[in-house]
N, C-alpha and C positions, 0 to 999 in steps of 0.2 A: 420396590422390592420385587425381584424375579418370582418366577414360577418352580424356580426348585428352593422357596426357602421356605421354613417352617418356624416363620416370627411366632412367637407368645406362644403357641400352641405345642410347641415341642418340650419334649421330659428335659427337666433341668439336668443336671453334671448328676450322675450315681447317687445322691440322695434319693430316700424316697419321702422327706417329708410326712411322714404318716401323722396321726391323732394319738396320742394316751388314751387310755380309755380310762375315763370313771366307774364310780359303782354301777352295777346294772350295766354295763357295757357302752356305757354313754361314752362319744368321744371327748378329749382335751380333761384328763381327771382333774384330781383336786387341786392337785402343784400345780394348773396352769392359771396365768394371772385371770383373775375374774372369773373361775371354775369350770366347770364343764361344758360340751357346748348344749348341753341340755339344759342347762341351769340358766345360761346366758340367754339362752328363747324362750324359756318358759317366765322369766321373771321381767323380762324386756329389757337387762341390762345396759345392752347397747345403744339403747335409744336415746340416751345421755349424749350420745355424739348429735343427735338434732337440734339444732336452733332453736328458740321460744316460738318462733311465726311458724315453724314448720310444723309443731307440734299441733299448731291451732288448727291452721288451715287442715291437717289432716284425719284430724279431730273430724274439722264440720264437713268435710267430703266425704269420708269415711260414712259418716251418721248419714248423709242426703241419699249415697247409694246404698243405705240400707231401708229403703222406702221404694215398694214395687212400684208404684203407680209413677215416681218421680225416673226411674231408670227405664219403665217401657214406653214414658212418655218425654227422653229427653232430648230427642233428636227435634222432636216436633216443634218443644219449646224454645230449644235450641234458633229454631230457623225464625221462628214468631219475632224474638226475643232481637233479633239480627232486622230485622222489618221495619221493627218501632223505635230499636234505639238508634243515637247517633255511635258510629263506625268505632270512635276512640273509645267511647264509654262502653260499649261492649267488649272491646279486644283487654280494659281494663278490669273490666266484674270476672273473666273468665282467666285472666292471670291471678285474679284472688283465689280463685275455686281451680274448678274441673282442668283447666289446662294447665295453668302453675303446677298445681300437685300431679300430673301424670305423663305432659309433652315438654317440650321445647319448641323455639322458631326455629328457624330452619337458615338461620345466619349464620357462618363461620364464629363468630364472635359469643353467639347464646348458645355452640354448643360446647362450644370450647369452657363457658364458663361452669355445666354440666358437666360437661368431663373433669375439670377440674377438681368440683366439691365432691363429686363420686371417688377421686385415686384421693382424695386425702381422706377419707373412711374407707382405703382398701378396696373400693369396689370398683367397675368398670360400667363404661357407657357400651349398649350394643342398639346404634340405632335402627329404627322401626319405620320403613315407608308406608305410609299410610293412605294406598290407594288401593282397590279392587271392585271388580264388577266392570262393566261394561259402558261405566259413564254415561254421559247426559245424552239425551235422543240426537239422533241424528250427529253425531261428532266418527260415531266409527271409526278406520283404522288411526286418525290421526288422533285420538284421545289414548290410544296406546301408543302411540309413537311420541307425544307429549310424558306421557308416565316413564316411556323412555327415559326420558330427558331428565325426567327427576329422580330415575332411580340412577341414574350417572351422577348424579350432585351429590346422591346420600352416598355415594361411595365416596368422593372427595372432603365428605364433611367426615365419615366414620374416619380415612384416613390422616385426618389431621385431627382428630382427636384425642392422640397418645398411642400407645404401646399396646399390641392386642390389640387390635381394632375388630369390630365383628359389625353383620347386622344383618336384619332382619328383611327376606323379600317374599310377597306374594306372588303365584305366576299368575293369576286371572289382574294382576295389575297390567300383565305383558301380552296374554292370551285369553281370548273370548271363555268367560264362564259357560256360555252356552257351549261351543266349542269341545271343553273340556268335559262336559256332561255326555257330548257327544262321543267322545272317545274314550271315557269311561264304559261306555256301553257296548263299545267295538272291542276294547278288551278281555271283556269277560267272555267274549266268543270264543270256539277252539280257535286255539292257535293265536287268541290275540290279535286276527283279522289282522295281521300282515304289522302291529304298531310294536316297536320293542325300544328298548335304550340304545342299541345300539345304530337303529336307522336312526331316533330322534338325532342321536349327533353325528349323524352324515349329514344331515339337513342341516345342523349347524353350521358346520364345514361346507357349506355351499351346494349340495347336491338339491336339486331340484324336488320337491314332494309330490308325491303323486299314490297316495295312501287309497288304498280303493275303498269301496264305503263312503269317501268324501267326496265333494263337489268341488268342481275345479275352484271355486270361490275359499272354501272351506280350505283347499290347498293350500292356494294363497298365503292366506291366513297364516296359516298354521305356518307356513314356511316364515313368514316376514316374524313371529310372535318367536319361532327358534331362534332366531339370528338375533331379536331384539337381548332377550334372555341370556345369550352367549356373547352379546359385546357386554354386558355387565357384570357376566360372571368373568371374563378378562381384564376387565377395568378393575375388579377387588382383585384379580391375584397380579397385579401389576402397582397395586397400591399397599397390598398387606391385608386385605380385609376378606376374612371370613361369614362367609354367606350363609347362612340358617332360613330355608325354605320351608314356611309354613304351611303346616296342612291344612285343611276347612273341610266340608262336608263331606259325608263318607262317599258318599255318588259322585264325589270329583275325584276323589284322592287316590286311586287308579290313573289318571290321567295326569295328575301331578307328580305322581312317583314316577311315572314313567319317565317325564322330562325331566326330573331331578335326578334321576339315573343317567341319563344320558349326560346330566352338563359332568355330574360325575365322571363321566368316561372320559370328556375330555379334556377336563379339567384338572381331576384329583389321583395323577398320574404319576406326578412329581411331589415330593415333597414327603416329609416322615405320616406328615398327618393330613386331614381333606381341608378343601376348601368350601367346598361346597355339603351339605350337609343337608341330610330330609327329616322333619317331624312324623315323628309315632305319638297314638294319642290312646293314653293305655286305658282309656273309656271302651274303646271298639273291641271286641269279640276276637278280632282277625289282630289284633294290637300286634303278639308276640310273636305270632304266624309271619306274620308279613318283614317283623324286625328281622326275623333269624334266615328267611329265604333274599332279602335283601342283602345281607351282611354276607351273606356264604356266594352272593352274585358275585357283589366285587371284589371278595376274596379270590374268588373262580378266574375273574381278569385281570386282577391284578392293579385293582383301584384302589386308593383308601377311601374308608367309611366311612360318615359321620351321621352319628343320631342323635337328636332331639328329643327326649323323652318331654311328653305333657302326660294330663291326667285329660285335658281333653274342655273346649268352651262351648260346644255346641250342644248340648243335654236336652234341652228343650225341642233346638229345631230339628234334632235326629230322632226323637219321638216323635213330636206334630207329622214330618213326614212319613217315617214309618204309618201312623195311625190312620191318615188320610191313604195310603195307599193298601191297605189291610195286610200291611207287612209287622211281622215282630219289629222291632227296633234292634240295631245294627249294636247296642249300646250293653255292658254290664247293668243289671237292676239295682246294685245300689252301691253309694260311696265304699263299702267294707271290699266288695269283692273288684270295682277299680282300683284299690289299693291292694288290693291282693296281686291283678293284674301288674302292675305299678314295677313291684318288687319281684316279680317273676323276672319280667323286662330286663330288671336289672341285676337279678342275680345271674342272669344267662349273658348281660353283656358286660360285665366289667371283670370275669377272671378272664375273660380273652385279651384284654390289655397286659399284664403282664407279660403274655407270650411271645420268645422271639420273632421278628418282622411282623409284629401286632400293627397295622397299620389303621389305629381304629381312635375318633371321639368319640365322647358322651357327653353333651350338655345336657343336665337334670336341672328340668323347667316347674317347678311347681313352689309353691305356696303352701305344702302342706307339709304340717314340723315333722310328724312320724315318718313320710317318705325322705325328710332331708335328715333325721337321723340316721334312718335305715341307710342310706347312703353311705355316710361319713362313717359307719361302722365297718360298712365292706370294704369301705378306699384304706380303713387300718387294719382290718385282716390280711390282706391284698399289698398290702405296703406300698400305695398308689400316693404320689406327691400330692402336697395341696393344693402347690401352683406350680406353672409352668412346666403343666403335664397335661393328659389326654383327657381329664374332665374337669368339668366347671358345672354351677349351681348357677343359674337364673333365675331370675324375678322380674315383675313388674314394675318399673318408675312408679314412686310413691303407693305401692303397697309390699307387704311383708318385709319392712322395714326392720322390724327387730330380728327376721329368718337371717337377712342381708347383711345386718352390720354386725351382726356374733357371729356369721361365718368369714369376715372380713378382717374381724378382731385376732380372727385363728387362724389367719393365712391360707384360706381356701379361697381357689378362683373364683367372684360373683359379677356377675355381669346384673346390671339393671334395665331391661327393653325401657326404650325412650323413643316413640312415636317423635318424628320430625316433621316440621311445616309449619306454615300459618293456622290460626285458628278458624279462618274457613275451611279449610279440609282437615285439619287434626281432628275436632271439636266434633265435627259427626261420625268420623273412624273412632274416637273414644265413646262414642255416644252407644254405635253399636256393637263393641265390645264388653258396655257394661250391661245390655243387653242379655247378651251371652255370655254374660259371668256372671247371671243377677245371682244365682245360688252363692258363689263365693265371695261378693261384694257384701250381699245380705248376711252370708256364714261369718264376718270378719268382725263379729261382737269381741272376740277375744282379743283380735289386736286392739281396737277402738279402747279398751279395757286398759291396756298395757300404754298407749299413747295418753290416756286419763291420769294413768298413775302417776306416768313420770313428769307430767302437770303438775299437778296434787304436788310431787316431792319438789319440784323449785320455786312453785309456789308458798310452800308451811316447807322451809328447809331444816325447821327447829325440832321437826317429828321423828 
């Protein structure tokens, strides 16, 4: 697929597909099959569509990471566990557990079979490269130039996955973390110390860097880490695949916006909607600030937008560091007023879609049911389609199951992140993930509740 097409992502023919609202304003009222989508999440109706194993297994994964000691301690045991056993018997316990319920391998064939059982419950696969940081001692440039390589594969695996293709990339998979720490802190200078989006994608385009502040080394770097970044942000738009650029620490995310602006420039030129797309993490203080001076940048040049709204995974280690350096924390102080952020977000970015030459996504990334109603309320005041329009709903692979399959049942776009690779590398990218989700993994009594019940009912069908 060319560079001026806008597969899956563009507004279907003049419908607007909207929601009914139920009572209280709930989308999909009474007259729709299976009731409101409020009714459909809160009672887990959906979850009828899961298999007997899938239930189980979710069941017991679900319950393990709601044990701190078991989630701060799983990377560790993880590698122990890899030590002692033999190879098959391990890549076998961890397809019963932690990797079954939340990755895939990394073969044309397992993900294909992923994709499959996700589009017949309506949902979509957006796969997830699961590499960042700086790799093993001493491997340097060629452990990103290696990452290269596989984040070229996860385009070819996202693009033969079906229709809509998307996925997920880190850039400290591409670019030194330290790196970006570093030029995180050159930006905050006046002026930005010479770094903007629009030189990053001159250096794209081949122009030599020479960024002052850095070291000739650091140059380098930084130059071979653009180019790596823009052959695979060209490999998705020559495959169909939409890029969703993850944020992480707030001390980097300066320096990732930057270059996810930039691939924007060169990138997200063509076409009704972006390809390339940057995460807001409506936890941060700066959350809304940053969305709206962002969106009005590449309105300004003439780029399309795309945002990633989260509520945000790092809560812990944005305090810890805050605390250790006698700074406030960069963070909302509590879940009420991150949802409050959440819905500002999003009340400021979805009446801009309607607007002629709106060139604007919104994937809404969360887990949380009152933000995913609050949503679907606006897309039906707004008269915004459900699919095959300018937003979609994400989730995590093997969690917020019943969020996923009742907005799937209601023809709203839901993509499911699916982490790809062997479980040598998935298996510790999930590990510290759940790390940094231990609040929401531990918060997940109510689904675990909801995946009990619908046990319970095929188990005593007679009730």
């Amino acid at each position: 697929m060319g560079p001026g097409a806008s597969r899956g992502f563009s507004m279907g023919p003049g419908g607007s597909g909207g929601v009914s609202m139920g009572p209280g304003g709930s989308p999909g009222g009474e007259g729709s099959p299976g009731g409101s989508l409020a009714v459909r999440i809160g009672e887990g109706r959906a979850l009828r569509a899961l298999g007997g194993w899938e239930l189980v297994r979710a069941l017991l994964v679900l319950r393990l990471c709601a044990h701190p000691w078991l989630v701060d301690n799983a990377e560790t045991l993880l590698r122990g566990s890899r030590r002692v056993l033999p190879l098959p018997l391990w890549r076998g316990l961890l397809a019963l557990s932690l990797f079954g319920q939340f990755a895939v391998g990394r073969g044309q064939r397992a993900v294909r079979g992923v994709a499959e059982r996700l589009r017949g419950r309506g949902l979509r696969p957006m796969l997830a490269l699961p590499l960042e940081g700086e790799g093993p001692e001493g491997e340097g440039e060629s452990w990103f130039e290696a990452n290269r390589g596989a984040a070229l594969q996860c385009v070819g695996l996202a693009a033969g996955a079906g229709p809509e293709p998307a996925m997920q990339l880190k850039v400290t998979a591409l670019l030194s973390h330290r790196l970006c720490e570093k030029l995180s802190q050159r930006l905050a200078e006046p002026g930005g110390a010479g770094l903007s989006p629009d030189k990053m994608a001159a250096v794209m385009g081949g122009q030599i860097p020479n960024f002052p502040g850095l070291s000739p080394p650091e140059n380098r770097h930084l130059g071979g880490a653009l180019r790596r970044l823009d052959d695979v942000i060209k490999a998705a738009v020559a495959g169909g695949v939409r890029v969703l650029v993850d944020a992480e620490l707030s001390h980097l995310n300066p320096a990732l916006t930057c270059v996810t602006l930039g691939l924007m420039w060169r990138h997200n030129r063509q076409g009704a909607l972006p390809w390339v797309w940057n995460t807001y993490q409506a936890y941060l203080q700066d959350a809304e600030g940053r969305l709206r001076a962002d969106s009005a940048l590449c309105a300004e040049v003439g780029v399309a937008f795309g945002a990633k709204l989260v509520r945000g995974a790092y809560l812990e280690h944005e305090r810890a560091r805050a605390a250790a350096g006698g700074r406030q924390p960069p963070t909302w102080g509590s879940p009420e007023l991150t949802s409050a952020s959440f819905r500002r977000c999003l009340d400021w970015l979805l009446p801009l879609l309607p607007l002629p030459r709106s060139r604007l996504g919104v994937v809404v990334a969360t887990h949380n049911e009152a933000s995913v109603l609050h949503t679907a309320r606006r897309m039906e005041e707004l008269s915004l389609p459900r699919s095959g329009g300018p937003v979609c709903f994400a989730q995590l692979l093997g969690m917020g199951d019943h969020i996923s399959l009742a907005l799937g049942e209601l023809g709203f776009q839901v993509y499911k992140s699916v982490p790809v690779g062997p479980p040598e590398v998935t298996v510790p990218y999930l590990a510290r993930r759940a790390a940094e989700n231990r609040g929401a993994l531990g918060g997940a009594r109510r689904e675990r509740e909801l995946l009990g019940a619908e046990l319970r009912r095929r188990l005593r069908p007679w009730q």
